[in-house]
C-alpha positions in Angstrom: -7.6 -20.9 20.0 -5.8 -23.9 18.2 -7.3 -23.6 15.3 -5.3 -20.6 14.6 -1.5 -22.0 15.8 -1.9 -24.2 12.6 -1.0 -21.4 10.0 2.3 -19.7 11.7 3.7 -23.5 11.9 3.2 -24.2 8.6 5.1 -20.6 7.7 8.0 -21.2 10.0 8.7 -25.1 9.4 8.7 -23.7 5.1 11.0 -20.9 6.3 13.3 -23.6 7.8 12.9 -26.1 5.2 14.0 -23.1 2.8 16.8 -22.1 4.8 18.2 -25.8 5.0 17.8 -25.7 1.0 19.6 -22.8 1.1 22.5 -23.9 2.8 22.9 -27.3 1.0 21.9 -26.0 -2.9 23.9 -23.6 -5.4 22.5 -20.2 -5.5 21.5 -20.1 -9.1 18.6 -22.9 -7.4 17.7 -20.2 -5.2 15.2 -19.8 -7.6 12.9 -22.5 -7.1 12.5 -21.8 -2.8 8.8 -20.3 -3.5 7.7 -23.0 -5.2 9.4 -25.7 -2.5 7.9 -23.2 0.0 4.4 -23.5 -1.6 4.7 -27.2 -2.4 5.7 -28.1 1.3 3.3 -25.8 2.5 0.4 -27.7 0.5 1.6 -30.8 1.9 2.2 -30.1 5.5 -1.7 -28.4 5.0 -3.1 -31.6 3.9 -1.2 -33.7 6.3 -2.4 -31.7 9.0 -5.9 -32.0 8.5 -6.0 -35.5 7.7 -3.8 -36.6 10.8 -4.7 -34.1 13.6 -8.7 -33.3 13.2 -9.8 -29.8 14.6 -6.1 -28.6 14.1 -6.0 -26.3 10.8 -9.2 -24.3 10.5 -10.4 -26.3 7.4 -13.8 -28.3 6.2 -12.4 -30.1 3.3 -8.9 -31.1 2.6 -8.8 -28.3 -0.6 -9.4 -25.8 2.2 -6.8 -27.3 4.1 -4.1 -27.7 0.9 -5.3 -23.8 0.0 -4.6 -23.0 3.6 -0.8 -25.0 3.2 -0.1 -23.7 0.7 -0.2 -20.0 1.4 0.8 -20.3 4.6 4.5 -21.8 2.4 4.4 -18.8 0.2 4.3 -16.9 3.4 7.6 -18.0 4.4 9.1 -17.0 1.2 7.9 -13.5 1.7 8.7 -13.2 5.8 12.4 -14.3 4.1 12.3 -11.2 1.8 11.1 -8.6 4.5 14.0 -9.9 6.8 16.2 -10.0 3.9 15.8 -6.2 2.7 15.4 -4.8 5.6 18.4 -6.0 7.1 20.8 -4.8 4.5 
């Protein structure tokens, strides 16, 4: 069962990290949030699977990174859905 609560974390701690980047950066940086999203995904992946064993559903720490990493892209897109279908 835990091996699954991984993935959403990793989405919504990008998602925040990308709204506190909104907040404090000029919007023509706005375009570099996927790849911050990605990048922090990657690392919170890797830092997961090294620090808490068992936690992210991964057998190598690639798995793990390729696992971060989408899971920080996935924030990116959750922010788009909310964003255009709320206006």
């Amino acid at each position: 069962m835990s091996d699954f609560i991984a993935i959403p974390a990793i989405t919504v701690l990008c998602y925040f990290g990308a709204e506190l980047f909104k907040a404090f950066m000029s919007k023509d940086k706005y375009k570099h949030i996927p790849v911050l999203c990605g990048a922090v995904g990657l690392i919170l992946g890797i830092i997961c699977f090294l620090s808490i064993p068992g936690y992210i559903p991964a057998e190598n720490v690639l798995v793990a990174a390729s696992i971060g990493l989408v899971s920080g892209w996935a924030a990116t897109g959750a922010n788009q859905t909310w964003k255009q279908n709320t206006q």
